[in-house]
C-alpha positions as CSV (number, residue, x, y, z in Angstrom):
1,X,34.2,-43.0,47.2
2,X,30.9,-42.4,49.3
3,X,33.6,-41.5,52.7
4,X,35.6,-39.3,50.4
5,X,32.1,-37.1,49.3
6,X,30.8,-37.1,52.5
7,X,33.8,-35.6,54.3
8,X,33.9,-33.3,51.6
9,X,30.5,-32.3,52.2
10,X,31.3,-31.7,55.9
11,X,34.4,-29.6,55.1
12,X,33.6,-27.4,52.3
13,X,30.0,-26.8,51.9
14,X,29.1,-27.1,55.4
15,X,31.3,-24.4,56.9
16,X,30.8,-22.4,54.2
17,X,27.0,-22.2,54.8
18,X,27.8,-21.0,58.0
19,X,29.9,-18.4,57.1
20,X,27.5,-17.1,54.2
21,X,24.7,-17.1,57.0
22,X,26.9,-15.6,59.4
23,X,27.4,-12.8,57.2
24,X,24.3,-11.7,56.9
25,X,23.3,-11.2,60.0
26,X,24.7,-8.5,61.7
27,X,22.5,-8.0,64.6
28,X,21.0,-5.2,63.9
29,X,17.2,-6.1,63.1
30,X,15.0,-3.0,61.7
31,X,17.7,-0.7,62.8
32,X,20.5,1.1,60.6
33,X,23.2,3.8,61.2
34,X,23.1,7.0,59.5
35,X,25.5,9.9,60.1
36,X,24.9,11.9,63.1
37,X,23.9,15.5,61.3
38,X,23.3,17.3,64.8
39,X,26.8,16.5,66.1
40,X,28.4,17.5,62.9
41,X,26.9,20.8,62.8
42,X,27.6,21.6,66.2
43,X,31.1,21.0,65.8
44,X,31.7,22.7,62.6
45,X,30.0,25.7,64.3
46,X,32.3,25.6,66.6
47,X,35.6,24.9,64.4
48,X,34.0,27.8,62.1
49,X,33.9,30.3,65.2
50,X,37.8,29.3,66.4
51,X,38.5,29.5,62.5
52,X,39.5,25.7,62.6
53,X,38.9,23.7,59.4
54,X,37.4,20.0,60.5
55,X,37.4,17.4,57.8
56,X,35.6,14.1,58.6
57,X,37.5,11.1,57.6
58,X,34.4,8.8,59.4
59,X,31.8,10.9,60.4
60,X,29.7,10.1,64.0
61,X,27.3,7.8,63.2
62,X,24.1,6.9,64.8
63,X,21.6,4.3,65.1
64,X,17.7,5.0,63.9
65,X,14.8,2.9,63.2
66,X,14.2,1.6,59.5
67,X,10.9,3.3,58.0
């Protein structure tokens, strides 16, 4: 009985802590993405001028500093 939980400890809830932990870090420490608002506009202003219609399925996105 004691074999039988112990391998079950090391292939359930072991790997399974090291997926949850490896889910949470995603390498970005005190840094996040935002959408890149000075790219967009130039673009629209220039689809506006060639009377193009842009529609952003996944807009640019850039990384900033958390504050």
């Amino acid at each position: 009985m004691k074999k039988r939980i112990i391998s079950l400890l090391f292939v359930v809830f072991i790997p399974s802590l090291l997926t949850i932990s490896g889910c949470t870090s995603n390498g970005y420490i005190g840094r996040t993405q935002v959408a890149d608002l000075n790219y967009m506009n130039k673009v629209n202003k220039a689809a506006h001028q060639s009377q193009t219609k842009v529609i952003w399925i996944n807009p640019p996105q850039k990384k900033t500093n958390r504050e």
